[in-house]
N, C-alpha and C positions, 0 to 999 in steps of 0.2 A: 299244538300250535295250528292256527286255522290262519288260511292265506286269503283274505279279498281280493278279488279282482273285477276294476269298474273299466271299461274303455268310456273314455270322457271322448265325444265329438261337438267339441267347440265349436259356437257361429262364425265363421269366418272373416277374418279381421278382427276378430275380438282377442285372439290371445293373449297381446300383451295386457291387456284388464285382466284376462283370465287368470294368467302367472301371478299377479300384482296381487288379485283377490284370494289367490291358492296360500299367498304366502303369509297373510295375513290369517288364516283362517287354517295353517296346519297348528300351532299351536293350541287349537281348540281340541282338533282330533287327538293331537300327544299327550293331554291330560286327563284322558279317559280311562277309567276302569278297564285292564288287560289291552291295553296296547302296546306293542312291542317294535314302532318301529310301521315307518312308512319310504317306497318312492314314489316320486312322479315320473315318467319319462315322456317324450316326445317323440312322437310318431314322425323319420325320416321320408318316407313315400306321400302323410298324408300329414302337413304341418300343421291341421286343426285338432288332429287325435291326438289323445294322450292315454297312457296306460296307471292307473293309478290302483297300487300294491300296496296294502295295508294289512302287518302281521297283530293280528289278536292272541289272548290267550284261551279263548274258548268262541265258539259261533255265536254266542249270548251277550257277550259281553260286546256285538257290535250291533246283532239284532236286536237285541232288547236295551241293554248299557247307554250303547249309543244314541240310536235311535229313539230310545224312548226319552231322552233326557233333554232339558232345556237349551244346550247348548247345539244340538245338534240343528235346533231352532236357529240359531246363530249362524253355525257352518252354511244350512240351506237357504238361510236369504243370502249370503255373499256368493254362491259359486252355483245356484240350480239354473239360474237366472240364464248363464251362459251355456246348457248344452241343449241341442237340435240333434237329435231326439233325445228323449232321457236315457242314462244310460241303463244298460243290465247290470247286475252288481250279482256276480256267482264268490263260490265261498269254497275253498279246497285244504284239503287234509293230507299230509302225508300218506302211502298206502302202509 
């Protein structure tokens, strides 16, 4: 099982769009080849961050699966729009 991890830094003020357009647009992410399951959480210190965990069933199936596929095209116009700066997006394995 491979764990995503993106810190999302939302434009400020924007979040309630942000939320509006995450929730439209996880559906997209939960019909993917090897997905297992997503959260979103919100950052209490810094109300525009958000931490967004997303379990896969191998690194491929987000790098390549994902990403390469048409819908991801979908996810990225609804939700790229909103973060300042892009985020990092790292990828973790149990040891």
């Amino acid at each position: 099982m491979i764990l995503e991890i993106a810190l999302l830094d939302v434009r400020p003020g924007q979040e309630p769009d942000f939320e509006a357009a995450f929730a439209r647009a996880a559906p997209i992410i939960a019909s993917m080849k090897g997905y297992h399951g997503h959260e979103l959480q919100r950052c209490l210190e810094r109300p525009n961050r958000y931490a967004l965990l997303v379990r896969w069933a191998t690194l491929e199936d987000h790098t390549v699966g994902f990403r390469g596929s048409p819908e991801y095209q979908e996810w990225r116009a609804l939700l790229h729009h909103f973060y300042d700066p892009f985020p990092t997006v790292e990828h973790y394995a149990a040891p």
